[in-house]
C-alpha atoms as an extended CHARMM CRD file, in Angstrom:
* protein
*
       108  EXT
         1         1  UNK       CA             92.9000000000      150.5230000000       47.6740000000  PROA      1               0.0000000000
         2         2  UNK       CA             92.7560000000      153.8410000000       45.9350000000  PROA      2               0.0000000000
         3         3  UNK       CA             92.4270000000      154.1760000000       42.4340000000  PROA      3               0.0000000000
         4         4  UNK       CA             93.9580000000      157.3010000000       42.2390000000  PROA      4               0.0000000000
         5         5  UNK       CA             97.2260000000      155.2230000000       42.8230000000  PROA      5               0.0000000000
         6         6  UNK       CA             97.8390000000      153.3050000000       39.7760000000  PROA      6               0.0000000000
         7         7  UNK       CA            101.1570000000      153.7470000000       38.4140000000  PROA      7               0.0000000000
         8         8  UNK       CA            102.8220000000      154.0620000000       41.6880000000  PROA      8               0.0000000000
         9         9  UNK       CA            105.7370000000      152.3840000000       42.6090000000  PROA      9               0.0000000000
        10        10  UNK       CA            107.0830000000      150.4640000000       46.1070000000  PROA      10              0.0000000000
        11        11  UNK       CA            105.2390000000      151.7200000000       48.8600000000  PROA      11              0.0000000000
        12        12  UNK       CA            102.7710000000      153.6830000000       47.3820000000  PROA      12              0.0000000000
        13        13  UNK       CA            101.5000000000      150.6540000000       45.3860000000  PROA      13              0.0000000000
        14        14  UNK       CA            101.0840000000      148.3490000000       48.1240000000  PROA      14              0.0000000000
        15        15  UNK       CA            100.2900000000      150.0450000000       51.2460000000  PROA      15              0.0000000000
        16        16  UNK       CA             97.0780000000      152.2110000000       51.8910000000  PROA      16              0.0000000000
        17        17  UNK       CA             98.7040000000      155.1700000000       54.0650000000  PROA      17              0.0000000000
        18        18  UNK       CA            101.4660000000      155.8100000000       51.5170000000  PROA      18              0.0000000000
        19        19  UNK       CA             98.9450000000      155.4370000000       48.6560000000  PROA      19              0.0000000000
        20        20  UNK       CA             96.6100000000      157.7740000000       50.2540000000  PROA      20              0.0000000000
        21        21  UNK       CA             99.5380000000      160.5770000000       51.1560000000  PROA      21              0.0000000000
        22        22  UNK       CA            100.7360000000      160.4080000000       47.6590000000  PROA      22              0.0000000000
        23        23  UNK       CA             97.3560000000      160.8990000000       46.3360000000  PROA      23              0.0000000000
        24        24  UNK       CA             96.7770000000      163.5680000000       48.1810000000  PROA      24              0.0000000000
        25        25  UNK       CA             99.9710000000      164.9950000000       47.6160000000  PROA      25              0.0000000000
        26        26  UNK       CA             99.1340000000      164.4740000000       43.7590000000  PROA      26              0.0000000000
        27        27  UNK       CA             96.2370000000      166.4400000000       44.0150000000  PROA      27              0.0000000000
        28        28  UNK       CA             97.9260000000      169.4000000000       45.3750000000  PROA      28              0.0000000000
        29        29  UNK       CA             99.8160000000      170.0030000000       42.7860000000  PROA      29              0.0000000000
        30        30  UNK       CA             97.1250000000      169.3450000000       40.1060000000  PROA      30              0.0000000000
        31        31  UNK       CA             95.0460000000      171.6680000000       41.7220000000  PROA      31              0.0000000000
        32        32  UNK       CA             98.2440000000      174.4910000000       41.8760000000  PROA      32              0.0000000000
        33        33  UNK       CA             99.5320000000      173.6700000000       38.5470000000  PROA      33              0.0000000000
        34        34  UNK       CA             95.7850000000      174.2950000000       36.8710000000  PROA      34              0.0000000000
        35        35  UNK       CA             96.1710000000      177.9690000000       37.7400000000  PROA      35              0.0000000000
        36        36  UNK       CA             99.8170000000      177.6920000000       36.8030000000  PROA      36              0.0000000000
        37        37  UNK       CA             99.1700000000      176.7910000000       33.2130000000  PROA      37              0.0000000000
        38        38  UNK       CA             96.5200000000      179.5880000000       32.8530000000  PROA      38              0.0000000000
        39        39  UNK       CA             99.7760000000      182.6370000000       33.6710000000  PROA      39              0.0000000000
        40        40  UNK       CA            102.1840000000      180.3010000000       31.7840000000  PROA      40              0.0000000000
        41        41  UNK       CA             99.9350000000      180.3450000000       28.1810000000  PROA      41              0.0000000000
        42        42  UNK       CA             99.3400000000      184.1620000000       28.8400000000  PROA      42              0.0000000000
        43        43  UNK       CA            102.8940000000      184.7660000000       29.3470000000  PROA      43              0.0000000000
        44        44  UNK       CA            103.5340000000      182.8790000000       26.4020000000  PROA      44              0.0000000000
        45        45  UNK       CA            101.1340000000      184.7010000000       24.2460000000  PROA      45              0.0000000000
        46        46  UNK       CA            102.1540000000      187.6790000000       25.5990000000  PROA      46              0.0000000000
        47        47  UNK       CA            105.9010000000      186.7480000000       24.2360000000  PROA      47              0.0000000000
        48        48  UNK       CA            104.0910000000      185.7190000000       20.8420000000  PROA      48              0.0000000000
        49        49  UNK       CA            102.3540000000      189.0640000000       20.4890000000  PROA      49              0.0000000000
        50        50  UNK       CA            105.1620000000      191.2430000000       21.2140000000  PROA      50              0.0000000000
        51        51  UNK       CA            107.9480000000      189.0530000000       19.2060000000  PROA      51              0.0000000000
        52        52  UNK       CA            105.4490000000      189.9710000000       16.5440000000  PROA      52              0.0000000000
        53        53  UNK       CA            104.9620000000      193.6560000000       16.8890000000  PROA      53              0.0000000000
        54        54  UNK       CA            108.5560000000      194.2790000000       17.2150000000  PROA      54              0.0000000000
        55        55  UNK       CA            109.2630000000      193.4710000000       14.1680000000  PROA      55              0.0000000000
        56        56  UNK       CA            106.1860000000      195.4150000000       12.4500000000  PROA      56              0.0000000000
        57        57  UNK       CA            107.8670000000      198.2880000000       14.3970000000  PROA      57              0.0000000000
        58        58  UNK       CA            105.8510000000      198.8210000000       17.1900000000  PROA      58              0.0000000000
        59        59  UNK       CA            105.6700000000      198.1460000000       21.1480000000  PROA      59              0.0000000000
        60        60  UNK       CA            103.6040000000      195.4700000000       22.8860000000  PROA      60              0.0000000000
        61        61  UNK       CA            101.4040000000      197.7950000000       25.3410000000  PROA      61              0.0000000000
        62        62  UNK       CA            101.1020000000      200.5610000000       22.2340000000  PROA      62              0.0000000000
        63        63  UNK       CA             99.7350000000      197.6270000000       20.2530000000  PROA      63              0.0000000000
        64        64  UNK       CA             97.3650000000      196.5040000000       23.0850000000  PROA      64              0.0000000000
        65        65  UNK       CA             96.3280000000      200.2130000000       23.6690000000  PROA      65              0.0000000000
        66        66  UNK       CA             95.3540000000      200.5640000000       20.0380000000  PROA      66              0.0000000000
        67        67  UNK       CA             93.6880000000      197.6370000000       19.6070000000  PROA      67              0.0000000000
        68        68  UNK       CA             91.3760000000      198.8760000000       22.8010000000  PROA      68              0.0000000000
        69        69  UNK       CA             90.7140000000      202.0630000000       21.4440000000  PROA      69              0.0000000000
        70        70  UNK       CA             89.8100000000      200.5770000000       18.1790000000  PROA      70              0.0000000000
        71        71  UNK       CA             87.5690000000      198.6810000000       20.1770000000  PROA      71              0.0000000000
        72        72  UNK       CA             88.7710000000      195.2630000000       18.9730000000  PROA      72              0.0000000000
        73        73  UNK       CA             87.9220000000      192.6000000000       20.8320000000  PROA      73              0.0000000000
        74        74  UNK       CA             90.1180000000      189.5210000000       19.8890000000  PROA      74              0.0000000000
        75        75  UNK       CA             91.9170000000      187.9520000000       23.3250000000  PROA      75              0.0000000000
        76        76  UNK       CA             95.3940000000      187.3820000000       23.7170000000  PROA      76              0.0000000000
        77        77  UNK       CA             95.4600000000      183.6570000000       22.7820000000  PROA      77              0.0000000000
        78        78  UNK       CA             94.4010000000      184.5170000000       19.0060000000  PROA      78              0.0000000000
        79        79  UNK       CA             96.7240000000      187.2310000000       18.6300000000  PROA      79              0.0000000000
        80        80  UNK       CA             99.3110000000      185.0110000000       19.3190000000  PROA      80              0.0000000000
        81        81  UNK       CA             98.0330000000      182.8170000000       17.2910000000  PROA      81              0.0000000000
        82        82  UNK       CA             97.5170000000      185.1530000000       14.0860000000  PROA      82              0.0000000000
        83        83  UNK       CA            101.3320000000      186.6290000000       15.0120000000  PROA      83              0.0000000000
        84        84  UNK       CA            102.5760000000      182.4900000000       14.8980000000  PROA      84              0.0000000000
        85        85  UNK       CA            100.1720000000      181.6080000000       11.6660000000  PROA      85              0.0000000000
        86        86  UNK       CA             99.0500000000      184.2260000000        9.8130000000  PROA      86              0.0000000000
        87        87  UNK       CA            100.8960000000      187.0160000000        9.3620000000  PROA      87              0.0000000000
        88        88  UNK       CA             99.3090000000      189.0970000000        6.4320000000  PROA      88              0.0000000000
        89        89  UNK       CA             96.5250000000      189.5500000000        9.1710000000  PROA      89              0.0000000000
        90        90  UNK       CA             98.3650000000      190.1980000000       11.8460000000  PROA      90              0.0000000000
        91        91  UNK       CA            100.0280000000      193.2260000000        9.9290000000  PROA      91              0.0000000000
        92        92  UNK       CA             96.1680000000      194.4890000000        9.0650000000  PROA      92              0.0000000000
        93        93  UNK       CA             95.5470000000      194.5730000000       12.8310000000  PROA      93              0.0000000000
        94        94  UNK       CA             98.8690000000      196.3200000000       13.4960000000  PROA      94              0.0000000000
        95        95  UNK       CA             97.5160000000      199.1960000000       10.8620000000  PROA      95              0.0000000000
        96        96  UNK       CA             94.3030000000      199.1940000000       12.5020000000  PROA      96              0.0000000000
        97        97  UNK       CA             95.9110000000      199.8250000000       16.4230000000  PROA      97              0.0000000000
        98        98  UNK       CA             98.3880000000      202.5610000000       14.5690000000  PROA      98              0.0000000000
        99        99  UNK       CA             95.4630000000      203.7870000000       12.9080000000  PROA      99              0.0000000000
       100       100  UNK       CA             93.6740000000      204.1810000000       16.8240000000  PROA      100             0.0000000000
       101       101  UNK       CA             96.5070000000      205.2870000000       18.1000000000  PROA      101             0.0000000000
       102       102  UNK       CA             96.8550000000      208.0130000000       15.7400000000  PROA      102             0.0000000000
       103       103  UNK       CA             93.4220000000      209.3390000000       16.0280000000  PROA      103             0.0000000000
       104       104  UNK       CA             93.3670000000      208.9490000000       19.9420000000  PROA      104             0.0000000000
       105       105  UNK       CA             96.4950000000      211.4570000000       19.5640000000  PROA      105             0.0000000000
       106       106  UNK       CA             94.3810000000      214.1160000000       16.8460000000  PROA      106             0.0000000000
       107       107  UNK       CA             91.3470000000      213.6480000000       20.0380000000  PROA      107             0.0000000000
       108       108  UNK       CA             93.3960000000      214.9000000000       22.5570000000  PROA      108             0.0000000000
């Protein structure tokens, strides 16, 4: 029997072809929902991060572009966490991407 199969109820419990199909059907959507959960955190980050710099009085993608040209290199997933946790730091880094911005604007 497969092992794979424990849990199963009726006719995928007892008999081999239904246990196999349902398997294999499992492991579809395991496969499919692994790259799933990667665009659903980013989305949610993304959310996080912009919930965050809305209220400091700024837009999500003039945030991002002033973190970049400040060259700092902290990922979506601890933004979002800093906007959720931390706040006094999130502020600091929302100075620092105004800050970029502004001398990105004096550059050109």
């Amino acid at each position: 029997m497969i092992r794979a199969a424990k849990g199963f109820r009726m006719r995928r419990s007892k008999l081999y072809r239904y246990a196999s199909d349902a398997v294999d059907h499992g492991r579809q959507y395991a496969f499919r929902d692994r790259r799933v959960k990667k665009r659903t955190f980013r989305a949610l980050w993304q959310i996080r991060i912009n919930a965050a710099v809305r209220a400091a009085g700024m837009t999500y993608s003039r945030f991002m572009e002033g973190l970049k040209a400040a060259k700092v290199g902290l990922d979506r997933k601890v933004l979002a966490d800093l906007a959720a946790t931390d706040n006094g730091a999130f502020s600091e880094l929302v100075k620092v991407a105004q800050n970029a911005l502004k001398a990105k604007a004096a550059k050109a």
